[in-house]
Backbone bond lengths (Angstrom), bond angles and torsions (degrees), N, CA, C in turn:
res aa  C-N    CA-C-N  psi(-1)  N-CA   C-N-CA  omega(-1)  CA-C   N-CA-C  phi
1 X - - - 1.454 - - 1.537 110.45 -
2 X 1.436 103.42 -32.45 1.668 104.18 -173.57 1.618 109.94 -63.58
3 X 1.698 115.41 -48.43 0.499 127.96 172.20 1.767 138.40 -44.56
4 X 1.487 84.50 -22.22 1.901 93.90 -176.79 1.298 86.11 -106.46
5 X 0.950 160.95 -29.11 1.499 158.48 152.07 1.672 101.11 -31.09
6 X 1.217 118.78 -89.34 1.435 111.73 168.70 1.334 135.96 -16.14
7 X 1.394 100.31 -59.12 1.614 115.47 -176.85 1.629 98.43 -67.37
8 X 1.095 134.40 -65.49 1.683 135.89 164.49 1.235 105.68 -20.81
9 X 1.806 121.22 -66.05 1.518 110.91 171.44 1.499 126.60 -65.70
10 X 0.794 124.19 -27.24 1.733 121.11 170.33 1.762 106.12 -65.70
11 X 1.197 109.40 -51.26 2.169 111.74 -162.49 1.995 70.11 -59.54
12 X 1.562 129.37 -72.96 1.595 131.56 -148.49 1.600 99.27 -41.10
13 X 1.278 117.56 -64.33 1.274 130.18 -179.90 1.983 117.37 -35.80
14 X 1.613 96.01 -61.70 1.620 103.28 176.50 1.570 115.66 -68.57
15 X 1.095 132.51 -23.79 1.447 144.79 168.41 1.952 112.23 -61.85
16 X 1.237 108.49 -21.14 1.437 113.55 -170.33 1.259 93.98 -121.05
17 X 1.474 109.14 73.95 1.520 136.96 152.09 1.767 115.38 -57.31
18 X 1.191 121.16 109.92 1.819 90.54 -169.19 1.572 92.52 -120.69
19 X 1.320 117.44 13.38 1.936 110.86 168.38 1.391 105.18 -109.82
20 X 1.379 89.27 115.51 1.627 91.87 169.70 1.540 144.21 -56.81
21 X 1.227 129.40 140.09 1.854 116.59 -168.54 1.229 107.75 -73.90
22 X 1.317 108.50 140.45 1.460 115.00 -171.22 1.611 112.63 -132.58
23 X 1.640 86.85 20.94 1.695 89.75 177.10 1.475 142.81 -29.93
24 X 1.151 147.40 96.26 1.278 132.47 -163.05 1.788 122.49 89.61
25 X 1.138 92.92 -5.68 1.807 106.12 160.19 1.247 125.68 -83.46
26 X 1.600 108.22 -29.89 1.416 111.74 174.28 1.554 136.99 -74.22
27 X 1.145 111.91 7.26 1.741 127.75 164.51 1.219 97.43 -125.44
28 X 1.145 149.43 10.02 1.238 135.03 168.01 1.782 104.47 -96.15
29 X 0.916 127.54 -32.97 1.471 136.92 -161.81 1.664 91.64 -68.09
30 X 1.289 127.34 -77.87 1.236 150.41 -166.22 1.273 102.57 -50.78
31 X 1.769 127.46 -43.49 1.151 125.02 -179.18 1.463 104.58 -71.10
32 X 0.974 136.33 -27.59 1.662 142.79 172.61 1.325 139.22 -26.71
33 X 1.824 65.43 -75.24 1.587 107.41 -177.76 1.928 108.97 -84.79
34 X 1.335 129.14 -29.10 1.418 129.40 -168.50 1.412 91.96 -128.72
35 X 1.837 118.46 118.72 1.288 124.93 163.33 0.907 131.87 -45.26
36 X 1.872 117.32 -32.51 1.662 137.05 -162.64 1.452 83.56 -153.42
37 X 1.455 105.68 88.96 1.600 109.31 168.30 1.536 91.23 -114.27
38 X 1.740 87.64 138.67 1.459 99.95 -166.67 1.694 97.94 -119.77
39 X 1.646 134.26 87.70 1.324 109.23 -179.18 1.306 144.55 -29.10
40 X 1.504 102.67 -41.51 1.923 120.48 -178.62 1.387 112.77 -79.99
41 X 1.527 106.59 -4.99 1.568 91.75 160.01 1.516 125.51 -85.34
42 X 1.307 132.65 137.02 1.366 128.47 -162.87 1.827 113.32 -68.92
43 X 1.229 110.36 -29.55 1.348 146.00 -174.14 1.350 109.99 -68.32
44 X 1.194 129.38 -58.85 1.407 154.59 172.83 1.742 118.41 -65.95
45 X 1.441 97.65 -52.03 1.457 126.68 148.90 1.782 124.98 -44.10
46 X 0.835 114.12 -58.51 1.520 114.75 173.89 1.415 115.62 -78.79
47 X 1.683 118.40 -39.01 1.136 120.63 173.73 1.960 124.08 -58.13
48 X 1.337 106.34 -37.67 1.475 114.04 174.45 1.529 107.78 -70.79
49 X 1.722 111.86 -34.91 1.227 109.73 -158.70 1.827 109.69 -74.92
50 X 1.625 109.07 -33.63 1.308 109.88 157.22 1.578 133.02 -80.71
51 X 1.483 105.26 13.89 1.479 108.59 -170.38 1.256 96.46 -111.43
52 X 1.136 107.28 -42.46 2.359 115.55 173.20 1.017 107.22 -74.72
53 X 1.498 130.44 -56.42 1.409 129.17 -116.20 1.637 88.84 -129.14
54 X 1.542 122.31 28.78 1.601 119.78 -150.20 1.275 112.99 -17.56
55 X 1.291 116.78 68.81 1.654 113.60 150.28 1.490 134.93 -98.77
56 X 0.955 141.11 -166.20 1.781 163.92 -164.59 0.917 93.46 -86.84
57 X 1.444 109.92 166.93 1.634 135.26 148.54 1.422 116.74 -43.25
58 X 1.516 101.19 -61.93 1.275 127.01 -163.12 1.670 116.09 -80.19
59 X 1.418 106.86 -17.57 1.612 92.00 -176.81 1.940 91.34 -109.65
60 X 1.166 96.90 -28.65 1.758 92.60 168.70 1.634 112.28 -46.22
61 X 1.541 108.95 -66.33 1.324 105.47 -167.07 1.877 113.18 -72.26
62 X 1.043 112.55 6.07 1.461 125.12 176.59 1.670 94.47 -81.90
63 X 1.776 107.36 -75.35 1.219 106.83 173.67 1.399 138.01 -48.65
64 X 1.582 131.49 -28.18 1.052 143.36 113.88 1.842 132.63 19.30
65 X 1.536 75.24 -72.06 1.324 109.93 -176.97 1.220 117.44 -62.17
66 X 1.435 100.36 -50.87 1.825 113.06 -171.50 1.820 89.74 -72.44
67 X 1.278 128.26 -42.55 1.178 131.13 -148.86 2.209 100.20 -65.81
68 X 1.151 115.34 -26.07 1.535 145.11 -172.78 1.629 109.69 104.91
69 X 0.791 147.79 -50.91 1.438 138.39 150.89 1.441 105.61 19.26
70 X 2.292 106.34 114.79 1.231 98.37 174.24 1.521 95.81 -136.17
């Protein structure tokens, strides 16, 4: 019983997606907005990433980061 209890809470939990897909929006934004958007620049990079993607300083230049951008 515990067990189907669990499994019920995990499928309820993964089903209540609450960020929407934004597939294929995310190079379009940056190309828009920056004439000569250059990803690997860090500068350029953080700036789109809080201008599209409304994020921070801090999780932009993280993401950034992971992305190679220095």
């Amino acid at each position: 019983m515990r067990v189907v209890a669990v499994l019920m809470l995990a499928l309820l939990t993964a089903a209540c997606n609450q960020e929407p897909d934004i597939t294929g929006s995310t190079a379009v934004c940056p190309a828009r907005n920056y004439s000569a958007y250059n990803p690997r620049d860090m500068n350029q990079c953080v700036a789109a990433c809080k201008t599209c993607d409304h994020g921070n300083t801090v999780t932009c230049t993280t993401a950034c980061t992971l992305r190679g951008a220095r």
